[in-house]
C-alpha positions as CSV (number, residue, x, y, z in Angstrom):
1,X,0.0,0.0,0.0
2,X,1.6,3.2,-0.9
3,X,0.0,5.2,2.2
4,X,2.1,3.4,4.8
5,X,4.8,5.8,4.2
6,X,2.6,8.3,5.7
7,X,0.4,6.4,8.0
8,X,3.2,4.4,8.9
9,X,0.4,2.5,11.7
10,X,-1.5,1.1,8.7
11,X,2.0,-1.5,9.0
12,X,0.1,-3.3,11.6
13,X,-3.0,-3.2,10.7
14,X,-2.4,-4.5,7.0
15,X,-0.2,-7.5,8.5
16,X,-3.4,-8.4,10.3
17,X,-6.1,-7.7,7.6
18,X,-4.6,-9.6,4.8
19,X,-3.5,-12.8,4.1
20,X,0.3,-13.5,2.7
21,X,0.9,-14.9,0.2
22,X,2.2,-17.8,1.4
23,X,-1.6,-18.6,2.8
24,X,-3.3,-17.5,-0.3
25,X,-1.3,-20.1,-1.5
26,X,-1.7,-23.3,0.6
27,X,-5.7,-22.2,0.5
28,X,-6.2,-22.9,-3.5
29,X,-3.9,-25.9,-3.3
30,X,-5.5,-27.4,-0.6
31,X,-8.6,-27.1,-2.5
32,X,-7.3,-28.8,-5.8
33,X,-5.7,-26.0,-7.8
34,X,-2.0,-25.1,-9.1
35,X,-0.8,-22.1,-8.9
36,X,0.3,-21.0,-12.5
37,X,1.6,-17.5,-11.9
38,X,2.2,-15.0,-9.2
39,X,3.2,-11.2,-9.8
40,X,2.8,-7.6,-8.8
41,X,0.9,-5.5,-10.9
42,X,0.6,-1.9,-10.6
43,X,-2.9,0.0,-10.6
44,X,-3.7,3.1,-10.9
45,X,-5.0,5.1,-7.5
46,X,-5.1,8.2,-8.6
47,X,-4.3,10.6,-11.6
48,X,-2.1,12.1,-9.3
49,X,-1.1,13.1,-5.8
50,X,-3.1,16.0,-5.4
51,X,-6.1,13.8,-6.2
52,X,-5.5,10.9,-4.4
53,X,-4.7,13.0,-1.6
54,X,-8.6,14.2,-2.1
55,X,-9.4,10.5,-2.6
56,X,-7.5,9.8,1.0
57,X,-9.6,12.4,2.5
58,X,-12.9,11.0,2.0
59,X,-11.7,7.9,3.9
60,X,-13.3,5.6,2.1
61,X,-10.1,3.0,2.5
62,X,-11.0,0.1,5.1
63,X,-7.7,0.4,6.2
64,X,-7.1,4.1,6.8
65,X,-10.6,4.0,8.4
66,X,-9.5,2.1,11.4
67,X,-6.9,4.4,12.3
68,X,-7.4,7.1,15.6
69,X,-8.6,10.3,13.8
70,X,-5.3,12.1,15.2
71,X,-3.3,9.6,13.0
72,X,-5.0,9.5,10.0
73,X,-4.9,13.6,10.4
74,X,-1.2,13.8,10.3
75,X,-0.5,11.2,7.5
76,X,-3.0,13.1,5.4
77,X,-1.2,16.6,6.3
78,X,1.7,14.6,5.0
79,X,0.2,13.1,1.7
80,X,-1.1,17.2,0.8
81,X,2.4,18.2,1.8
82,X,4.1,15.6,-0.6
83,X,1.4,16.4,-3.4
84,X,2.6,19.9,-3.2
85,X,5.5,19.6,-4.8
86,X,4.6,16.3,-6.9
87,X,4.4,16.9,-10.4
88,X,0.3,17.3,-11.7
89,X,0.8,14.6,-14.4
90,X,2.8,11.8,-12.7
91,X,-0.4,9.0,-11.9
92,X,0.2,7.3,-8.8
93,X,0.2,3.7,-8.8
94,X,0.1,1.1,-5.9
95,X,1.0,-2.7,-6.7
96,X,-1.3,-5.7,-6.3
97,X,-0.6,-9.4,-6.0
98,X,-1.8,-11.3,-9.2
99,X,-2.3,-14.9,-8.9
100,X,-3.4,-17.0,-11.9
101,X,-4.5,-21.0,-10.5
102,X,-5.7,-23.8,-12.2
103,X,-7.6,-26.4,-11.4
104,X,-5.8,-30.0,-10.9
């Protein structure tokens, strides 16, 4: 998650909201499939800083939502401060785990 450098306490809390790879994988073979590829893709957040720091704000993110307001205050002061002097047509991107499985 690209927030966690500045909400570093979303560290914790994504350690226990999602599963590692490791288990993702052991779950679909246990159930009969093969895993057939694994990589990170990168997705598009926002078109760029300045408007995912908008996107932030509305704290729609089931992480970020579980954070003490004062936290999630600072970390957004921190995003708007970094989106300051971000350039206006640099897209950020976060990366995301791919799996492709097939059934044995």
């Amino acid at each position: 998650m690209r927030t966690s450098r500045f909400f570093p306490e979303t560290r914790a809390i994504l350690r226990r909201s999602l599963n590692p790879r490791e288990f993702i994988e052991a779950t679909f073979a246990s159930c009969g499939f093969e895993q057939r590829c694994h990589e990170l893709v990168w997705s598009e957040a926002a078109l760029n800083w300045n408007d995912y720091a908008e996107r932030l704000a509305r704290r729609a993110d089931s992480i970020l939502v579980q954070l003490p307001d004062s936290e999630f205050k600072r970390g957004l002061q921190a995003v708007r401060a970094y989106a300051a002097g971000a350039a206006t047509d640099k897209r950020v991107v976060e990366p995301i785990d791919f799996f492709v499985f097939h059934s044995l």
